[in-house]
LODOSE-576057 format. One record per residue (C-alpha): x, y, z; residue in one letter. Coordinates in pm, whole numbers, plus 32768, in hexadecimal, padded with zeros to 4 digits. Example, Ala and Ser with C-alpha at 12.3 -4.5 7.8 and 13.67 -1.06 7.14 Angstrom:
84CE7E3E830Ca85577F9682CAs
END
This chain:
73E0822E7BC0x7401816E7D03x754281037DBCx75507F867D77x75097EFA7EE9x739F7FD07EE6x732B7EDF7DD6x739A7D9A7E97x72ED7DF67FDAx71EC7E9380BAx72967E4D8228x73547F2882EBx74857F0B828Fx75677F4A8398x74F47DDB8415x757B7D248308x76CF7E0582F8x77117DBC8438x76CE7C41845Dx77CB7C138346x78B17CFB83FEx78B67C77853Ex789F7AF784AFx798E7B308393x7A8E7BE68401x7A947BBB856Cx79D97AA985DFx79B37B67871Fx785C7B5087BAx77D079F7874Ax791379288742x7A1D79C3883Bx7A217949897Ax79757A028A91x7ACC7A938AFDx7B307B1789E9x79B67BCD89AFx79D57C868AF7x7B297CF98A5Fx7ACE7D878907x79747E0F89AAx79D17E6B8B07x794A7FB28B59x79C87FC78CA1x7B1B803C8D62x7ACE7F178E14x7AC87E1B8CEAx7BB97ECE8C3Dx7CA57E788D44x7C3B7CFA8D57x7C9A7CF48BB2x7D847D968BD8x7E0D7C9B8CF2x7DC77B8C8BFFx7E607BF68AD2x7F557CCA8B7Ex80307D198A52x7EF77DD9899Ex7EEB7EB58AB7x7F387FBA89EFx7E4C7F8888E2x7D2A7FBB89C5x7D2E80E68A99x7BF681308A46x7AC0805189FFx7AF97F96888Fx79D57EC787E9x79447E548696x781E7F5486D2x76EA7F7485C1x7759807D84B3x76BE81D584E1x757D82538422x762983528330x771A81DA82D3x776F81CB815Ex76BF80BA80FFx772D7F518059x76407E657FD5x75BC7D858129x758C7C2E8034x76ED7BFA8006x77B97BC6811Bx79157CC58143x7A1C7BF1809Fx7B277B60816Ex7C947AB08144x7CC47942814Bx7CCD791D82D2x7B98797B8344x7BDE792F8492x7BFC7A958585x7BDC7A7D86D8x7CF77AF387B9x7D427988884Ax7D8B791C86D6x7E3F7A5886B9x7F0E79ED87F8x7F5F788F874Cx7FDD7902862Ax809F79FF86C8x814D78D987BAx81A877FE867Ex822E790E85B2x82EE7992870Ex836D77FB8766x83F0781A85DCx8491796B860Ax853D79048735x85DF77938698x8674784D8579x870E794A867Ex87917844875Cx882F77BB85EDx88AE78FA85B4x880578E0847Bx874579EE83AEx85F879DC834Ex84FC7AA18271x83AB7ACD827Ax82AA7A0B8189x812B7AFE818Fx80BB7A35806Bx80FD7B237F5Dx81C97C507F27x81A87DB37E5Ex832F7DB67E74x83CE7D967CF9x84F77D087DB1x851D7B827DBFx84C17A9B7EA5x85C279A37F4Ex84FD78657FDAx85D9780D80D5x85B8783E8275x845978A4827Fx8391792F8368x821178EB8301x81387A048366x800A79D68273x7EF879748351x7F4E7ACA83E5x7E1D7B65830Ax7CE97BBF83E0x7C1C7D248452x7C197CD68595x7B277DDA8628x7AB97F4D85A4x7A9E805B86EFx79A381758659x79F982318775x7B6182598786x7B56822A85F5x7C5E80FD85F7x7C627FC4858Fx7D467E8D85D7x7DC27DFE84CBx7E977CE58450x7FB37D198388x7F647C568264x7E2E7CC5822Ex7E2D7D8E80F3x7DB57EFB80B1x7C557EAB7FD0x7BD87D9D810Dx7C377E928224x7B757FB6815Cx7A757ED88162x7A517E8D82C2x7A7E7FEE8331x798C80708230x78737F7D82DFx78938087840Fx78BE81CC8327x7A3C820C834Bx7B3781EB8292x7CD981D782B0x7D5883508266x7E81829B81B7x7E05817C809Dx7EFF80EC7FBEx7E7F810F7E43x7EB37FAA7E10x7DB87EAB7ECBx7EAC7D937EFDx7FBF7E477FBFx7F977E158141x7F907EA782A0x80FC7E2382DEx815F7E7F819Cx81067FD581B2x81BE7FF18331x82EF7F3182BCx82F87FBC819Cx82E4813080B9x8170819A8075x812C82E48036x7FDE83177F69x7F3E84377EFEx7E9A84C58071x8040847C80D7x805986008081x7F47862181E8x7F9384EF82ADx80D78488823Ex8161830C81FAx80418214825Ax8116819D83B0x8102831C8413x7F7882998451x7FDF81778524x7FA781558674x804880688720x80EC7F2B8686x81107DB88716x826D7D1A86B9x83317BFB86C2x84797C5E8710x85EA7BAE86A0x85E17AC687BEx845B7A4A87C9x84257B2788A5x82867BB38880x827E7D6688DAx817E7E4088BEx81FF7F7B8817x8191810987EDx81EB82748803x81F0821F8976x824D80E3899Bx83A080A1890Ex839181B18832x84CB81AC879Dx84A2807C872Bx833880D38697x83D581D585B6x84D4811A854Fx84337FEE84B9x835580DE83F7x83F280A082A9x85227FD682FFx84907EAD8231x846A7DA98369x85B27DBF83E9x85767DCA8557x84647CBC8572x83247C2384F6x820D7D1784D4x809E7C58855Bx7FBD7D6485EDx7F6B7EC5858Dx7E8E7FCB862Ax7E5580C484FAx7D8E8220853Ax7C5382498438x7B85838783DCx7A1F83B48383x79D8833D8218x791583E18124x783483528014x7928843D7EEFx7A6884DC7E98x7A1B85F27DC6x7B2C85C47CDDx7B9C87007C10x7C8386ED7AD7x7D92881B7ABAx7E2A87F5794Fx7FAA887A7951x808D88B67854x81FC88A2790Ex827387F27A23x82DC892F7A9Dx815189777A7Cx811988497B1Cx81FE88897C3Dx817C89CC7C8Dx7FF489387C7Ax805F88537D79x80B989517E63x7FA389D97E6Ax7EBE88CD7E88x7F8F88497FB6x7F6F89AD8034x7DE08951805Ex7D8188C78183x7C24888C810Ex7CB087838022x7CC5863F8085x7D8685757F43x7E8E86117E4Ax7F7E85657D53x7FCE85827C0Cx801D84F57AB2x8122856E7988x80A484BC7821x81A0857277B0x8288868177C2x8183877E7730x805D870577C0x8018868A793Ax7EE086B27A3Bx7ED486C67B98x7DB7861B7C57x7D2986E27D8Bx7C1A85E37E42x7B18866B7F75x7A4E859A8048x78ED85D9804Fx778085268092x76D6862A7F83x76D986517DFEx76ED87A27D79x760087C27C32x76A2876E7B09x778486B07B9Ex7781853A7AF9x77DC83F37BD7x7905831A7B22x798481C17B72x7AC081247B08x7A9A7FA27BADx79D47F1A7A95x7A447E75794Dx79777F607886x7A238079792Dx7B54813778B7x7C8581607944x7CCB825B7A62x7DEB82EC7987x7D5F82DF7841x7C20838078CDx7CD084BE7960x7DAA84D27809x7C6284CA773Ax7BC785C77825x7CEA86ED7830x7D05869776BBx7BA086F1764Ax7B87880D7766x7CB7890677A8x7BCD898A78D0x7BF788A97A47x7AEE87977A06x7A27870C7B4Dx797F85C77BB1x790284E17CCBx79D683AE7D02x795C82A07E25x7A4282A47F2Cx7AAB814F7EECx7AC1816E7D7Ex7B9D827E7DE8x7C9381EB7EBCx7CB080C37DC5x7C9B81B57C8Ax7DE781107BE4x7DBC7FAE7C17x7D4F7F747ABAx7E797F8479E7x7F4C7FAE7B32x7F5D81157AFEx7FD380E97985x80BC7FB879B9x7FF17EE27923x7FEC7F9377B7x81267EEA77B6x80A67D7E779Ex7FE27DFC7643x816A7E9275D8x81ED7D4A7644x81027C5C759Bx80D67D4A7486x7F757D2474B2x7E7E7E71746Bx7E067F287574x7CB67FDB758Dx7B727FDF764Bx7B177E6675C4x7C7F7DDF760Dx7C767E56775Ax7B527DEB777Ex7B637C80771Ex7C8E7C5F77D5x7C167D06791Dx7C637C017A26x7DCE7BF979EBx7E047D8D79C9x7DB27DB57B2Ax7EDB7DF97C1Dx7EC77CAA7CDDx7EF37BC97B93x7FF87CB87AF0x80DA7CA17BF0x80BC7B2C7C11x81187B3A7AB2x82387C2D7AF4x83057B7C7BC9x82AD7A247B06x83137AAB79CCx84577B5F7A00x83D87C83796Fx84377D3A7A89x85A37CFE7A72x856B7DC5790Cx847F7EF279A8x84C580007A53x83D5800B7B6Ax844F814B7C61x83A3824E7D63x84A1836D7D65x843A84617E6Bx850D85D77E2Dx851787297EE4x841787FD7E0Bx852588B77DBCx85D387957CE9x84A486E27C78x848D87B97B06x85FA87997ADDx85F685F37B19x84AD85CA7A11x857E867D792Cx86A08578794Fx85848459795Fx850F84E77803x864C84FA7778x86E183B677F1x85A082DA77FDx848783627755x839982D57830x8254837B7858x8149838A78E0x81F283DA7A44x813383CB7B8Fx816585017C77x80F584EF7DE9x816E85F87EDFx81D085528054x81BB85EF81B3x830C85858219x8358846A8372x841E851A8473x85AF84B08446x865883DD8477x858D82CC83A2x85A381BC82A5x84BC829A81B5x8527835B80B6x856984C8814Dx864285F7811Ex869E86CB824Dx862E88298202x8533890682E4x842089ED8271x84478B6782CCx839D8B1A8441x85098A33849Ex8433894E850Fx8338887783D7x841A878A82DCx83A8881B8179x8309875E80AFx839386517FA6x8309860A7E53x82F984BC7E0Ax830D844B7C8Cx828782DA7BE3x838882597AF8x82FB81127A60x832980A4790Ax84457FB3782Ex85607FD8784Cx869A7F73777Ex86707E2C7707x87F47DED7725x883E7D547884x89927E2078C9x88F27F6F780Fx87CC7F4A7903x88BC7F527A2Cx8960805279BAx883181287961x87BD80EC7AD9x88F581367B6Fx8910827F7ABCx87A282BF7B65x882F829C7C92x894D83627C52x884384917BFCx876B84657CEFx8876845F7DFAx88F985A67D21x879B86757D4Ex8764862A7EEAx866D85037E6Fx8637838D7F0Bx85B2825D7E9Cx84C5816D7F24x852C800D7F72x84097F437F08x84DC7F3F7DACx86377EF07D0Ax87347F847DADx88847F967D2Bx893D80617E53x8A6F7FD67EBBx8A747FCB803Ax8B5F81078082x8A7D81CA7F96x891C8143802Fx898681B38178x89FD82F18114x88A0833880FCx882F82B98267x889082E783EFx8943817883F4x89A481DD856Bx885F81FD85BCx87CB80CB84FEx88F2800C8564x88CD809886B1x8759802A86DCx87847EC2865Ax88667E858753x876C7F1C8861x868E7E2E87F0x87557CC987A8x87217D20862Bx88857CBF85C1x88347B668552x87257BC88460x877C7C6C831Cx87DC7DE182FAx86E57EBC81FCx882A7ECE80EEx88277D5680FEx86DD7D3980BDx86B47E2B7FA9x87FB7E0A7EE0x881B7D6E7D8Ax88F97C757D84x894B7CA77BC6x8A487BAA7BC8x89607A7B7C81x88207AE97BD3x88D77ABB7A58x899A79777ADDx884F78BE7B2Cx87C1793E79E5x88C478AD793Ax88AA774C79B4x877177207A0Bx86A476AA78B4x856377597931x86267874796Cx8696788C77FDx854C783D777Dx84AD7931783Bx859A7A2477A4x851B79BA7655x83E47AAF75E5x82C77A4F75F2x831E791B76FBx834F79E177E8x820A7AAD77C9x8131796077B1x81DD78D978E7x817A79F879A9x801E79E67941x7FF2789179ADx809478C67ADDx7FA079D57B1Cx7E7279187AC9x7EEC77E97BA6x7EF578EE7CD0x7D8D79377C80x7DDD7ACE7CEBx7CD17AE67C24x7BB27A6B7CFEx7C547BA37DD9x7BE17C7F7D21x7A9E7BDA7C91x7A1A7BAB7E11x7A647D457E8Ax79317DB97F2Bx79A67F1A7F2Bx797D7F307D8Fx77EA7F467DDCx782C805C7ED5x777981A87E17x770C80F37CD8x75F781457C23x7528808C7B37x
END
């Protein structure tokens, strides 16, 4: 059987790749001006220095020559027929960059000159918490590849542009991001201003720790350039602190050679103390590349070891999991520790990889069969394929109000703690199955979740454990608070932290127990931050608002009503047309075979 693209065409087809590259998602080298050519392509000191001169805030960005330059022979390959998908704005170039940059920088600076806060509008969120619609500032056209450097291995990279397109565009040149967020709609900016630890976080820690340099808007309007070198301090500490020192428009994001697989391999365990200690020591091997980890229960659990490699050992079958007619990520491992006791091991293409869980959203979207009380098996899911991909689900989410009702929560422990918190999840919540991802701590202080304790050396952070708490919750508004808060109270108990994407019901003395406020504090000042909100402002639940506007708001009550609520989320979700997301991936014929 024959990868799909070999039975479309004959041509070479590096050609094709890279026209839709270069066209698509930079519109470099037929449509940018002649200035900005000799700056993406200069392979001089000499015209270095004259783009440099021209663009003199990307200075930084281009020490060394950076182009959209014709993927390698040993590529991975994606079908040449069908151009790499792309966001909305197609438009790339640098001097549109520039424009958008200005407009969102003149709108920055009138609500600072108003004293007045703002937040930041992408275009849609992974964030359970809600939206407010007021004081916006619109960065959505902010959603380009820019350019792809195959010899530094970088990329520049808008912020908006979301993990399955810039996979895409890197793929074209055979590399890849060393840090790709499991779900294909969360974005460059998200993962810098936000928490994203995935399963090679245990090797290259959160995805910002594979950042580069960043371009911000800061407080006041004002446009910087920022990186390890350049303003450093300010470059670490925007690295999770939700967007509260400025508007995020340009990233410069490291990449490593891809491979065509990740041979996957299936440990079954019977503990999460078994589970803890397998984790160990597949972190311990450097040869991996992937770990992480899932509990179906407290009896029975795998961990998932993944290796890059361009060769398939024999007897080693290829599996997908993009497709309709394909299973489940989860269900898949369950049904293969359950029928062998013995590690089980298979070829996965890398993008199928990376974007394993986006059917079902890990397991999330079981939930919409509980809900709807609808049956779920192979045919359902099936049938129903377009909306049980992550894009559409979390349209529905928010639309819904389910996720006032569901406990949606990345807990990340000391090792240490980890066995002794599942047992108080099992007792208190009886959610399973539970994700488990080990993370390569970010040096302190920082806005991610951390706890200050050295390996033997004095030197290394050890390691945290990071543990996927998604399911319903109580359906009683004031017994789900409660329930959360007492989370809180025992993760806080056992050295753990939360991430801030979801509820949080902290009050403020208690949220910045966990931080270095002088610091934060410290730095916003430094930087003219004051005006915009602080990360507890941002992330709070306010209990008391959110059940006042349910209660006098009629869509608010009907919503509340089952199955209202559910329908109104679908149809919210289909208006957004996620869908055609997902439907339009070029990656998902990456390593098919017929």
């Amino acid at each position: 059987m024959k990868p799909q693209w070999t039975a479309i065409t004959t041509r070479p087809p590096w050609q094709s790749i890279a026209r839709h590259a270069v066209c698509k998602h930079a519109n470099i080298q037929e449509k940018a001006p002649a200035l900005q050519r000799r700056f993406f392509n200069a392979s001089s000191s000499s015209n270095r220095a004259r783009a440099a001169h021209a663009f003199p805030r990307y200075a930084i960005l281009y020490r060394r020559p950076f182009e959209v330059a014709r993927p390698s022979d040993r590529s991975p390959i994606i079908s040449p027929y069908r151009q790499l998908s792309t966001t909305k704005y197609s438009a790339g170039s640098m001097k549109q960059h520039e424009a958008i940059v200005q407009s969102i920088s003149t709108t920055v600076r009138a609500y600072y000159e108003k004293k007045e806060k703002f937040r930041i509008y992408h275009g849609s969120t992974n964030s359970t918490r809600s939206a407010l619609k007021r004081n916006l500032v619109d960065t959505s056209k902010l959603c380009n590849v820019l350019s792809v450097n195959t010899e530094e291995k970088t990329c520049l990279v808008e912020p908006n542009v979301p993990m399955d397109r810039l996979v895409e565009a890197t793929l074209a040149h055979g590399l890849v991001p060393p840090v790709v967020m499991e779900f294909p709609g969360i974005t460059v900016g998200g993962g810098y201003s936000g928490t994203s630890g995935e399963s090679s976080s245990f090797k290259h820690g959160f995805f910002d720790r594979t950042i580069l340099a960043v371009e911000m808007v800061l407080a006041d309007g004002e446009v910087v350039m920022i990186s390890p070198e350049e303003k450093g301090d300010l470059f670490h500490g925007a690295a999770g602190a939700v967007g509260t020192f400025g508007v995020t428009t340009l990233v410069k994001l490291q990449l490593q050679d891809a491979k065509k697989y990740v041979e996957t391999t299936y440990y079954p365990v019977r503990s999460m103390a078994e589970a803890v200690s397998k984790l160990q020591e597949a972190t311990a091997d450097t040869e991996l590349d992937y770990v992480d980890g899932i509990m179906f229960s407290k009896n029975q659990g795998a961990i998932v070891t993944g290796r890059l490699t361009d060769q398939l050992k024999d007897g080693i079958s290829v599996q997908c999991f993009s497709a309709g007619k394909d299973p489940w990520f989860y269900l898949h491992v369950q049904e293969a520790i359950t029928k062998n006791p013995a590690p089980t091991t298979e070829a996965i293409p890398l993008p199928e990889y990376l974007f394993r869980y986006d059917r079902g959203g890990f397991w999330v979207g079981a939930s919409a069969f509980s809900y709807f009380k609808f049956p779920f098996n192979k045919l359902t899911r099936w049938w129903l394929d377009d909306f049980l991909h992550t894009r559409m689900m979390y349209t529905a989410l928010h639309a819904s109000g389910e996720s006032k009702k569901y406990v949606v929560q990345d807990l990340a422990l000391p090792y240490s703690t980890a066995e002794q918190f599942v047992k108080y999840t099992n007792e208190e919540f009886g959610i399973y199955p539970l994700w488990l991802c080990p993370l390569k701590q970010s040096p302190y202080p920082t806005m991610h979740p951390h706890f200050n304790e050295l390996e033997a050396d004095g030197e290394i952070l050890k390691p945290m454990l990071n543990i996927g708490l998604w399911g319903f919750g109580p359906k009683h508004h004031d017994e789900f608070i409660r329930k959360n808060r007492d989370l809180e109270r025992k993760l806080r108990e056992l050295g753990g932290m939360k991430w801030l994407y979801a509820h949080t019901y902290y009050d403020e003395n208690e949220f910045w127990e966990q931080f270095d406020r002088e610091w934060y504090d410290g730095l916003r000042k430094k930087y003219g931050a004051e005006s915009l909100p602080t990360v507890y402002e941002k992330v709070k639940v306010d209990v008391e608002k959110e059940k006042a506007l349910e209660d006098i708001s009629i869509l608010g009550r009907l919503v509340q009503t089952w199955p209202f609520g559910g329908f109104y989320g679908i149809w919210k979700a289909i208006r957004s047309r996620s869908y055609v997301e997902a439907r339009r991936s070029v990656w998902k014929e990456y390593g098919r075979r017929k």
